[in-house]
C-alpha positions in Angstrom: 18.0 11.5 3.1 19.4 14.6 4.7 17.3 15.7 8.1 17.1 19.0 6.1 15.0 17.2 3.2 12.9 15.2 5.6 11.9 18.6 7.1 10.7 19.6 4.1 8.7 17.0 3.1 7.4 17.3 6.5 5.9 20.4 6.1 4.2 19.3 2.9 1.3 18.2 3.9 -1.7 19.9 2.4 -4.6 22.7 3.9 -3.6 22.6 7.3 -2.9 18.8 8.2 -0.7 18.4 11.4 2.7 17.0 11.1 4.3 17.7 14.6 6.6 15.2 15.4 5.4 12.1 16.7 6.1 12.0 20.9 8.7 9.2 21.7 8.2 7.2 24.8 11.3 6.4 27.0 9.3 3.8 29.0 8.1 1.3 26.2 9.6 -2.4 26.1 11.7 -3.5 23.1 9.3 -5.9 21.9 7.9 -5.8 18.4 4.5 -7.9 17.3 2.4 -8.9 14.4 -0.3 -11.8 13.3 0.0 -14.3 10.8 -2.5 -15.0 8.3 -3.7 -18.2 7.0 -4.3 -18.5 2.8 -5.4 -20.8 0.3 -7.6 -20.5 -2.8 -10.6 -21.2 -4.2 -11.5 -22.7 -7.4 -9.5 -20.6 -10.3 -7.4 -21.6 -13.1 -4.4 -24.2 -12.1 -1.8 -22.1 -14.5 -3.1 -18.5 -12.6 -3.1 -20.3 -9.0 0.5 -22.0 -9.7 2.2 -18.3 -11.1 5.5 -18.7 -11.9 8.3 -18.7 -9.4 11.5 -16.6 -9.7 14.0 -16.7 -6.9 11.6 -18.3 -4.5 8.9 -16.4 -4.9 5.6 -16.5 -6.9 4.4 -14.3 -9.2 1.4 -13.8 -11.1 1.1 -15.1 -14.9 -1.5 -12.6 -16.0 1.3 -9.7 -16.6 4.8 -10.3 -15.8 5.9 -6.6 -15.4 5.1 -6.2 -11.7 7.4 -6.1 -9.0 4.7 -7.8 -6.3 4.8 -11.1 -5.6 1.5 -13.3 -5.1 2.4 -16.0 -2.5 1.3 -16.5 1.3 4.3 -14.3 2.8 3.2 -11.2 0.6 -0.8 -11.6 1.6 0.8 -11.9 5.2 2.5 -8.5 4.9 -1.0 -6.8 2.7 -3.1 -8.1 5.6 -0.8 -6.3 8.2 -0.6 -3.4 6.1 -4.7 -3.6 6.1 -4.8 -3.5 10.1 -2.0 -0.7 9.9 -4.2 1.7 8.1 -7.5 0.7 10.1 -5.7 1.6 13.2 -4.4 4.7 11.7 -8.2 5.8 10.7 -9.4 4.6 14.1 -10.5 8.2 15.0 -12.8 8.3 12.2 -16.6 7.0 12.3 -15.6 4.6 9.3 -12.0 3.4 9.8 -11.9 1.5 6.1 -12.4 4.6 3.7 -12.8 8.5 4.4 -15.0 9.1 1.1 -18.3 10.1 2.5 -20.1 7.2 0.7 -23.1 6.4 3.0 -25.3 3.6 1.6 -23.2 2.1 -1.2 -24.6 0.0 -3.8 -21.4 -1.0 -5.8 -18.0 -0.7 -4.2 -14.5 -2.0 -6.3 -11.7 -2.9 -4.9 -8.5 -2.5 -7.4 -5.9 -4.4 -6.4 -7.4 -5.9 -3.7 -4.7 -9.0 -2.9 -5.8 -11.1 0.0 -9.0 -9.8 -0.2 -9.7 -8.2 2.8 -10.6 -4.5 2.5 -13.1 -5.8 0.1 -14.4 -8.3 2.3 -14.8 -6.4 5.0 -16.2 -3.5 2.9 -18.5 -6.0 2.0 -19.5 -7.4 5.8 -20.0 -3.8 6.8 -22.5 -3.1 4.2 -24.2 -6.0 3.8 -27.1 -4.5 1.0 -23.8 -3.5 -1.1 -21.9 -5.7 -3.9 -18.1 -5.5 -3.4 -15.6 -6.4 -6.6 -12.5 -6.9 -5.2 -10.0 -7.5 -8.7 -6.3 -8.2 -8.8 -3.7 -9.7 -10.8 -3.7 -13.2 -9.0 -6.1 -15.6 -7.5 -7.0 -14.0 -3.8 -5.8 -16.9 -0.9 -9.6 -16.0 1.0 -11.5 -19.3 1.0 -14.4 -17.7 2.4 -16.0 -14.4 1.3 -19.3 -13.2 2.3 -21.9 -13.6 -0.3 -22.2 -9.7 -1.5 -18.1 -10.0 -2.3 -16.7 -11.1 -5.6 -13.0 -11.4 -5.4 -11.8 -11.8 -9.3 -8.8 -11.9 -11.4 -8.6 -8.7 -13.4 -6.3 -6.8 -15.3 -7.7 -3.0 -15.0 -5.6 -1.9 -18.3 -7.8 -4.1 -20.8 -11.6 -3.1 -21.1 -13.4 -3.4 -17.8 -16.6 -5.5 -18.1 -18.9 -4.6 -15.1 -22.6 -3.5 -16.2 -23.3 -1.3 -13.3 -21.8 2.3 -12.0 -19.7 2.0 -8.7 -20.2 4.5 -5.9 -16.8 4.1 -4.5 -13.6 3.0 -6.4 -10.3 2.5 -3.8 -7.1 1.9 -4.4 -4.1 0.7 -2.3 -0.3 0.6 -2.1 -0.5 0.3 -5.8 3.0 2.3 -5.9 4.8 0.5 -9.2 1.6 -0.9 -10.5 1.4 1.0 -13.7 3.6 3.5 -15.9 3.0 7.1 -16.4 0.5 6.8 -19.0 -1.3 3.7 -17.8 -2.0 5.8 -14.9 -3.8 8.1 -16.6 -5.9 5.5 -18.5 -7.0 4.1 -14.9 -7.8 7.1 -13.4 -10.1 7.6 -16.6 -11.4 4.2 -16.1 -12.6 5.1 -12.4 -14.1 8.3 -13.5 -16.4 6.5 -16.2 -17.2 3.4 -14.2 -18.4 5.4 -11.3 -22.0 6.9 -10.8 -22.5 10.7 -10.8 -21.9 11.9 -7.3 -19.6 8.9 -6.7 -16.0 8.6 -5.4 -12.5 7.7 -6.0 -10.5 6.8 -3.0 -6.3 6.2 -2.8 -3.6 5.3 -0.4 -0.4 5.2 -1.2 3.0 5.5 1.1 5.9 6.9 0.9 9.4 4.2 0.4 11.6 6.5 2.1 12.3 5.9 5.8 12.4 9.2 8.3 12.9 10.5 11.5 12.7 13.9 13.0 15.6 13.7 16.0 18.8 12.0 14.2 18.3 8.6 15.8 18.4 7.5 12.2 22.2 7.3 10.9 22.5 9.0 7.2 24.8 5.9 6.3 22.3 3.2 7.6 20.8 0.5 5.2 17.4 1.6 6.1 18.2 5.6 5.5 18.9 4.6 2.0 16.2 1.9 1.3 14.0 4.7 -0.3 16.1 6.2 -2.7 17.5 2.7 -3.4 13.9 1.8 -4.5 13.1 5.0 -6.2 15.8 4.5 -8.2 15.0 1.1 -9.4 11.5 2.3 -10.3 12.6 5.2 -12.1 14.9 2.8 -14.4 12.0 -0.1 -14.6 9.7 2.6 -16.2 7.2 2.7 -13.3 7.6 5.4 -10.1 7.3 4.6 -6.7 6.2 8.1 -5.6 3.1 7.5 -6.8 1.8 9.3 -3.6 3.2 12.8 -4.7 1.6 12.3 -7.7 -2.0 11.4 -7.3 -3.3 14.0 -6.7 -3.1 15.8 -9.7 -3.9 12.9 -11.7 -7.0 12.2 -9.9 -7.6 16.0 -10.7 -6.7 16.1 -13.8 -9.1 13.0 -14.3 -12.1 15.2 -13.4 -12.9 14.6 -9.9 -13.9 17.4 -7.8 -14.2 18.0 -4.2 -10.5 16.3 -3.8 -9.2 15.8 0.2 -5.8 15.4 0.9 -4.4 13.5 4.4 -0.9 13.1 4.7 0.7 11.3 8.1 3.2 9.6 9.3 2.9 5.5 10.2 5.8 4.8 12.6 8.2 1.6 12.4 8.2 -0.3 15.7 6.6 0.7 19.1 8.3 4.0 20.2 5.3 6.2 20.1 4.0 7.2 23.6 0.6 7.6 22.0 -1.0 4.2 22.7 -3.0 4.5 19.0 0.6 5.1 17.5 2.5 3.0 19.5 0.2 0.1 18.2 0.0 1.4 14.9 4.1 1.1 15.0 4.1 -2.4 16.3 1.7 -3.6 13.3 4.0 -1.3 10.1 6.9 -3.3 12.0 5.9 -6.5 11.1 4.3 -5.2 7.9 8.3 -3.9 7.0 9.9 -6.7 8.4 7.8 -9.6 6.4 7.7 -7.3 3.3 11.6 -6.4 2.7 12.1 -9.2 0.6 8.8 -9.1 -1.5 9.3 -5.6 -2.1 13.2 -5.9 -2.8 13.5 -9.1 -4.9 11.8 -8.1 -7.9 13.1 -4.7 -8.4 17.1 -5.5 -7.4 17.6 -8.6 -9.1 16.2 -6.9 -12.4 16.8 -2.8 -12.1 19.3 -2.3 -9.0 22.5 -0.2 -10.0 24.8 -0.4 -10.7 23.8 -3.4 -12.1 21.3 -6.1 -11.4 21.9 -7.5 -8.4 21.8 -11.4 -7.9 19.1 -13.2 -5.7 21.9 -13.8 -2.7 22.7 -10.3 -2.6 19.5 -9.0 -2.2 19.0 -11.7 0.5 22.0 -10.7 2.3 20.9 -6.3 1.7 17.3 -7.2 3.0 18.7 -9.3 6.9 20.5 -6.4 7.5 18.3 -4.1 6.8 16.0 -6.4 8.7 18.7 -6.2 11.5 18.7 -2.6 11.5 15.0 -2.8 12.3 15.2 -4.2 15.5 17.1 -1.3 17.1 14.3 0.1 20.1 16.7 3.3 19.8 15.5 4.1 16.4 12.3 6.6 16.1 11.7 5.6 12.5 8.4 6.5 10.6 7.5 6.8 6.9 4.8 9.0 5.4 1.4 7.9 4.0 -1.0 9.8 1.8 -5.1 9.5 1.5 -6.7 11.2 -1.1 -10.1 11.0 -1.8 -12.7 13.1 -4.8 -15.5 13.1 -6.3 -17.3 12.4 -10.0 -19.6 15.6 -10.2 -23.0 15.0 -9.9 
């Protein structure tokens, strides 16, 4: 992307949100961190906990139309992109959700993966009942007792008897086409109480900086566009966070916030909240490339689909590329959150 492009998208963060450039600091070491996760299961299905397995990876059996793979190295890089995004809201009173939902007595979790937004949703309001659905069996073998972690398919009927007074979604970019959003966000509106809320996160594939320590013909300047093409071609977008907005608007919600910001890649922030927060989306990119590229490539990458070694070789050096302390790399992240009217 040209620097003049990233500057506008820049500025387009909504009603007033800062977007100065993030401060780099000169002093910081090279290193890089992150924390693995353990996984297993509990008691589902053998055909849903086995998936099927394409190029190494696992997938889930329920639909076989989306890019994400269900195995331990994906729940690794969902749980580091759940400590990303707590760090990131760390300034706030309540760093897992913005919605002002005080006293919740139903909360769902769609797409919830490894389970632990909705867990510790559910450990933070102990009086609550959390739902926390996805496509595949969640690896948690413990959940407290007010957290139900299911295999769910949100396109066919919903079955819940009770209103929700918070829906959240995220990093659910590819999930559905342009209609079957629609039908979700009209989902969320019915299932929730009067006065309740719909809350989304959703980045941003394209990689940026804001000093040219990015080079235009790097592997990791084109990774977005790369993607955003494949997704155009499989029929389901990637920019979902340009989009949802509107669609959460044009659902019916009211009183809609909008926070865009940027979540660096490595530890070259001088801020200490950043610089951490940098350190954490490093690891998150670097054990995510190949779950997020294997899928997409090997079935929608131009000029044709590309084969399982290619994308292997594409994703080390983009991996590679990473690793370079010189580069003040960030990517943009959007938080919306509205209400059902009372």
């Amino acid at each position: 992307m040209r620097m003049s492009e990233q500057r506008q998208l820049s500025c387009a963060a909504d009603d007033g949100q800062d977007q100065e450039a993030l401060e780099i600091d000169d002093d910081r070491d090279s290193g890089f961190g992150g924390d693995d996760t353990g996984s297993d299961t509990t008691s589902i299905a053998s055909s849903m906990l086995r998936g099927h397995i394409e190029n190494g990876r696992k997938y889930a059996t329920l639909r076989d139309d989306y890019w994400g793979p269900s195995d331990d190295q994906q729940f690794e890089t969902m749980d580091s992109g759940h400590l990303l995004y707590l760090i990131l809201n760390s300034d706030h009173h309540n760093m897992l959700f913005r919605s002002p939902v005080l006293n919740p007595h139903h909360v769902l979790d769609i797409g919830t993966g490894p389970g632990t937004w909705a867990i510790d949703v559910a450990d933070k309001f102990p009086k609550a009942i959390v739902n926390g659905v996805d496509l595949f069996p969640p690896p948690s073998s413990w959940v407290p007792p007010n957290c139900y972690l299911e295999v769910e398919d949100v396109l066919q009927d919903w079955t819940w008897h009770y209103k929700f007074d918070l829906i959240h979604l995220r990093l659910m970019l590819g999930a559905f086409a342009e209609d079957q959003w629609g039908d979700v966000y009209r989902k969320c509106y019915e299932n929730l109480a009067p006065g309740g809320w719909i809350e989304e996160v959703e980045l941003d594939v394209r990689v940026m900086c804001d000093d040219d320590s990015l080079p235009p013909d790097s592997f990791i300047a084109g990774w977005g566009q790369n993607f955003l093409g494949c997704a155009d071609r499989a029929g389901r977008s990637l920019a979902t966070q340009t989009m949802m907005k509107s669609k959460i608007e044009r659902a019916g919600f009211v009183n809609v916030q909008d926070q865009l910001f940027k979540c660096p890649i490595g530890a070259w922030p001088r801020n200490k909240t950043f610089k951490e927060a940098g350190r954490i989306n490093y690891h998150h990119w670097s054990s995510g490339l190949d779950g997020w590229a294997m899928f997409l490539l090997t079935k929608f990458g131009a000029p044709q689909p590309w084969s399982a070694d290619e994308v292997r070789v594409y994703v080390a050096k983009v991996r590679q590329e990473l690793q370079n302390p010189k580069l003040h790399i960030y990517h943009f992240t959007r938080r919306v959150w509205g209400q059902k009217p009372l």
